[in-house]
Each structure stands twice: as C-alpha cells, then as structure tokens.
N, C-alpha and C positions, 0 to 999 in steps of 0.2 A: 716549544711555545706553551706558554699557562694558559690554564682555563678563563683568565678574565685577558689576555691578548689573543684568545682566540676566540672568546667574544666579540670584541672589538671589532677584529678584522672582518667576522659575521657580520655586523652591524653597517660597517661603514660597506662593505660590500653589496648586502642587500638595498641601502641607500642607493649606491650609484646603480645598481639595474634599476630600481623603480624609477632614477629620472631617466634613464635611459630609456625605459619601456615607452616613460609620456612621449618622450622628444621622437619616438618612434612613429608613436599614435598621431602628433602633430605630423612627422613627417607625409605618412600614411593618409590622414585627410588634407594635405595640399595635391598629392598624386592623384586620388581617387573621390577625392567629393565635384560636384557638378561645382562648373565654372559660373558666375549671374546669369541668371537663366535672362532673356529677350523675348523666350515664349513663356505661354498661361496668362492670365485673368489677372493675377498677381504679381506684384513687380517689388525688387530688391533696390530697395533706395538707397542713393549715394552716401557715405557718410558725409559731416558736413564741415568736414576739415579734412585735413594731409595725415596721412597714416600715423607718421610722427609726432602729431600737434600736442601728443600727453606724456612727451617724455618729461622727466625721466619714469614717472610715474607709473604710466601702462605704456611698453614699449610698440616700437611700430610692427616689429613681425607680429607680434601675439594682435593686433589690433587689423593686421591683413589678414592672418589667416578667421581671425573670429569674423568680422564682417564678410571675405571675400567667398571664405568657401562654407564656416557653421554656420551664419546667416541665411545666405545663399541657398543654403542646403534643405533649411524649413520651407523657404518659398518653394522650393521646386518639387521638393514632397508635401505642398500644400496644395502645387497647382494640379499634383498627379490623382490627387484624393477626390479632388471637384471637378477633375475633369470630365464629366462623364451627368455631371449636375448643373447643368446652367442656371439653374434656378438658383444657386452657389455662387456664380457668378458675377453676383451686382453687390453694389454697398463695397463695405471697408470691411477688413479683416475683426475691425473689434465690433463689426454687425455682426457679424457669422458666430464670432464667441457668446454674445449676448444674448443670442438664441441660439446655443448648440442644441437643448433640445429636440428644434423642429430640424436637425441634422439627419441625414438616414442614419442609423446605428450601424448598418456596415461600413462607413466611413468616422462615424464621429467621435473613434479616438483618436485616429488618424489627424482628424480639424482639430481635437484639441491640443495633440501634442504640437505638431506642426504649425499649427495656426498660431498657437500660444506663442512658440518658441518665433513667429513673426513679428507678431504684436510685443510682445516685450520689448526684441530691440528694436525695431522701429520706434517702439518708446526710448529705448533709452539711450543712442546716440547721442540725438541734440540734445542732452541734459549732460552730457561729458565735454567740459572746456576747462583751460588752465584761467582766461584772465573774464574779467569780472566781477563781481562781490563774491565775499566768502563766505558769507551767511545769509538765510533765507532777508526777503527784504517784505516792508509792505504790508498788507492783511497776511501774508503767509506769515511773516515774522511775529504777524500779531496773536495769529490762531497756535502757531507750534509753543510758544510762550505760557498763551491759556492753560493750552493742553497738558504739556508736560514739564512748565515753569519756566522754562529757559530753553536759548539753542545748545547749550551746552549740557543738559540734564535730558534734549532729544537725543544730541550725540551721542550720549553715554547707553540711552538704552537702545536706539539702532546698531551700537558698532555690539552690544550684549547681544542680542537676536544674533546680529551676522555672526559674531564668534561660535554662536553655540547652536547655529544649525548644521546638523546631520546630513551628510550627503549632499547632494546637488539642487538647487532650487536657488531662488530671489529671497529678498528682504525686502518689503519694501513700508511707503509713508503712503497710506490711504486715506480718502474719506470715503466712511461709508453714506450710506443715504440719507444718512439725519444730518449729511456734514461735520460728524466727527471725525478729527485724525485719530489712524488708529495705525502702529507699527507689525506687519504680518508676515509670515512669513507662506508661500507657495512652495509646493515639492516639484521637482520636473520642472517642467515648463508651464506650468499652470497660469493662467491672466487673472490677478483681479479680478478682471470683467466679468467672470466667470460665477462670483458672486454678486454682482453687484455693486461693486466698489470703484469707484475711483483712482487709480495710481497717480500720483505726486511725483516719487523719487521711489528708485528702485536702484539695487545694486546686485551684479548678476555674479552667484557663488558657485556655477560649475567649474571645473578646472580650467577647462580651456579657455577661461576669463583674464588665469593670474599664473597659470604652472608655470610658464615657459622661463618669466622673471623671478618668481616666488616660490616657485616649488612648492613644498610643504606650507610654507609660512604664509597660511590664510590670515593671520591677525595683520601681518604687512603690508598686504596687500586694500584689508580694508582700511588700515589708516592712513595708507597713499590713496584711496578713493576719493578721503573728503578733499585732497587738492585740486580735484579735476571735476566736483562737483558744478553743472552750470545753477549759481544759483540766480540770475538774471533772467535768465530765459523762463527756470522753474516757476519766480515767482510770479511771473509773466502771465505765463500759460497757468496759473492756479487762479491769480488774478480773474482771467478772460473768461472761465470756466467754473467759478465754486461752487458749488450744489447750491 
C-alpha cells in the first residue's frame, strides 16, 4: 500500500470510529440518563408534537432521545440543585435565571448550567413545526427587516453566526432591552436571560441536536432548521410580548 492509500484508509477509518464513538454516546445516554423525572418542583414538558412531526428534517430517534432522556436530564439535575432550597422553589425557571445572583454559589452553576439547559428547550420546542408560514410575519417581519434589511439578509447572517460557532452552545434572535434585535451567540447552556435579553428564535448547536442524522455536517443541518422553523407561533409570541 502507498503512502497516499494508506492515508486514506487512516482517514476514512478514523471517520467511522468517530461516528461510531457518538452512536455510542447516544446509545449510552438512552441506557443510563434518568427517565422524565414526576418528582421535583420542576417538570419536563411534553413536546408538542409526535417524535416524527420534523422528518425528514430532524429525525424522530435524535428528537426522543434529545427531549426524552438530554432534556430530561437538566430538569432532574435542576431539581437535585434546589432541592435542599425551597426558597428555589417558586416562579418559573427563567425567574431563577434572572436572578441567579441571589442563588447560593454553592449551587449556582449548577442552576445555571442546568437550569439554562431547561429554559432553553422549553423555549425552543414549540418554535419547531413543518406547516405554517415560512417567514417571520407581522411587527416581527416588520422589526427583522428594519434591522437587518430583509428576512433573507437575517438569514444570511444567523446561518454565518451558526456555521462559525466553536463548540457547543445556541444562536439565537434577541431583543435586548431597548428592543433591539440583535443575533448572539451563548456557550454551553447559557439563557439569554442571563443577560438581560429577550430570546425570539434560537437554534440549539450541541451535537446531540443533529449527529445522529448529520454527523459532521453542521452546515446541513442548519439549513434543514430553517424548514421546521415555527414561524406562526414565533411571531405570535413576539407579538404578545415585545419589550
């Protein structure tokens, strides 16, 4: 064998253990992450479709296991954090983040990671549907326009932000408190809320979002997003709520 087919053979061999590694890892948190937790303070809301509703797009296993057992998994180590805090206890998760400072510090990266990684998707479920408008509608249509000329000159620079974020974290479309949109990006789990901000639209770029279908090809995955974009609901809820 030459040294450029025995490159090759490296190559395409280190490829198939790296999906093999993920397919592991998936395998590995369907076995061993907690199942929707019925106990804690905090609760795992139902997604608001059939595991399937976004094929072909996001398929239905990566869409169980993300909701049933990753989702799952922040409430349960959210409610393990506060348990012990009743004073924790009251309001809604994106109270807890809005003043994480008044958190005790021996829990509150705990609440942010955790707690983050609640609040996000419970945000961003119901903003995932196939039928509906396919572009923002409304005052929302009207402000993303303002902003950044067009829904299509938004497009361009949300899918730039996603492609070209490093490691694991959101994208997303905020307003901050003067009411501007402003496209941002969070590391980890981090909430908006965390600053201050508003979230719109977010689209969530840890692996376990898009490997299972996508594997490497993060760019695919985000230009199959904008199909399962809900933008009826989005502009709904921006509508009901604009700063």
């Amino acid at each position: 064998m030459n040294r450029r087919n025995a490159l090759k053979t490296f190559a395409i061999g280190a490829g198939a253990l790296c999906a093999q590694s993920l397919q592991m890892q998936f395998a590995s948190a369907q076995q061993t992450s907690p199942t929707p937790s019925s106990s804690g303070y905090f609760k795992l809301p139902p997604l608001p479709y059939a595991t399937d509703a976004l094929e072909p797009f996001i398929d239905a296993r990566t869409m169980e296991l993300h909701h049933d057992k990753h989702h799952a998994a922040y409430v349960d180590k959210l409610n393990a954090a506060v348990k012990d805090h009743p004073e924790l206890q009251k309001g809604s998760v994106e109270d807890l983040l809005a003043n994480l400072n008044a958190v005790p510090e021996s829990i509150r990266t705990a609440v942010r990671n955790q707690g983050g990684g609640h609040a996000n998707h419970s945000f961003w479920w119901p903003r995932l549907g196939k039928s509906g408008a396919k572009a923002p509608k409304g005052q929302l249509a009207t402000d993303i326009s303002k902003r950044f000329g067009s829904y299509a000159a938004f497009q361009d620079q949300f899918t730039a932000a996603a492609t070209g974020l490093f490691g694991s974290g959101w994208i997303w479309l905020n307003q901050a408190k003067d009411g501007q949109l402003l496209i941002e990006s969070t590391p980890n789990q981090d909430s908006p809320i965390l600053t201050g901000h508003t979230p719109v639209l977010g689209i969530d770029l840890w692996e376990h979002a898009y490997y299972l279908k996508y594997q490497n090809r993060r760019a695919e995955y985000i230009a199959a997003f904008y199909n399962v974009v809900n933008w009826d609901y989005i502009s709904e809820r921006y509508h009901a709520t604009r700063v």
